[in-house]
C-alpha positions as CSV (number, residue, x, y, z in Angstrom):
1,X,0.0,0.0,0.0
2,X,1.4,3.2,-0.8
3,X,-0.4,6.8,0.3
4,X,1.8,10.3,-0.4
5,X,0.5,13.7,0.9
6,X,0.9,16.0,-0.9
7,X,0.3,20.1,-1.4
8,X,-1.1,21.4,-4.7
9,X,1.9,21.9,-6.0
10,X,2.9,18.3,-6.0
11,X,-0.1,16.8,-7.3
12,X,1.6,15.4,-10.3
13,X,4.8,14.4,-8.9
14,X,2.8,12.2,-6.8
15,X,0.3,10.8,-9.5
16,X,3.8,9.9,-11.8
17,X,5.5,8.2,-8.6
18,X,2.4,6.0,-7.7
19,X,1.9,5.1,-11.5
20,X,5.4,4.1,-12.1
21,X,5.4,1.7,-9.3
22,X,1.9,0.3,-9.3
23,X,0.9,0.5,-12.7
24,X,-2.1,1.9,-12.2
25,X,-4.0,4.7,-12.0
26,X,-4.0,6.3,-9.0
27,X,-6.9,7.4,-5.9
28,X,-7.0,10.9,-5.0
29,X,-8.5,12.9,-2.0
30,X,-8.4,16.1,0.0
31,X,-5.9,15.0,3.0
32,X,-8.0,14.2,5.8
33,X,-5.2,14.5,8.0
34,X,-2.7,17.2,9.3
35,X,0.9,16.8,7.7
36,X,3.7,18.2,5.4
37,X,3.9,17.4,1.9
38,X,6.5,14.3,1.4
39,X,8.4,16.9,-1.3
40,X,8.6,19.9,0.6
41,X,7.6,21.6,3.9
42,X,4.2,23.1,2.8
43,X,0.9,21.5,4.2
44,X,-0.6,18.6,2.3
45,X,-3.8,19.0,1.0
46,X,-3.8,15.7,-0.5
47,X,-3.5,12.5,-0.7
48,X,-2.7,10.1,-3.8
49,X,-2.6,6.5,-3.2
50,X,-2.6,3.1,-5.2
51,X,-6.4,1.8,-6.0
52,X,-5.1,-1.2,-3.8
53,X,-5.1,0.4,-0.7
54,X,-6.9,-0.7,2.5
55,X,-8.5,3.3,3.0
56,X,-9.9,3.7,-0.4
């Protein structure tokens, strides 16, 4: 399972990261938690995950 938060800014990053590795297209939501983005120190506002994960 593989979930990155991310801010707006990294959106894509995050889609290309999860696509290379899974394959697949990937799940996307508003961040339902507080935390940093995983590429810089901004606050995530998402999250973009594998369709295989156990929270989607």
């Amino acid at each position: 399972m593989m979930k990155v938060y991310v801010c707006s800014q990294h959106v894509d990053k995050a889609m290309d990261v999860v696509v290379d590795e899974y394959g697949t297209f990937p799940a996307f939501e508003e961040a339902d938690i507080s935390t940093d983005c995983e590429y810089c120190e901004d606050n995530a506002a998402y999250m973009v995950a594998n369709t295989g994960s156990s929270t989607i």
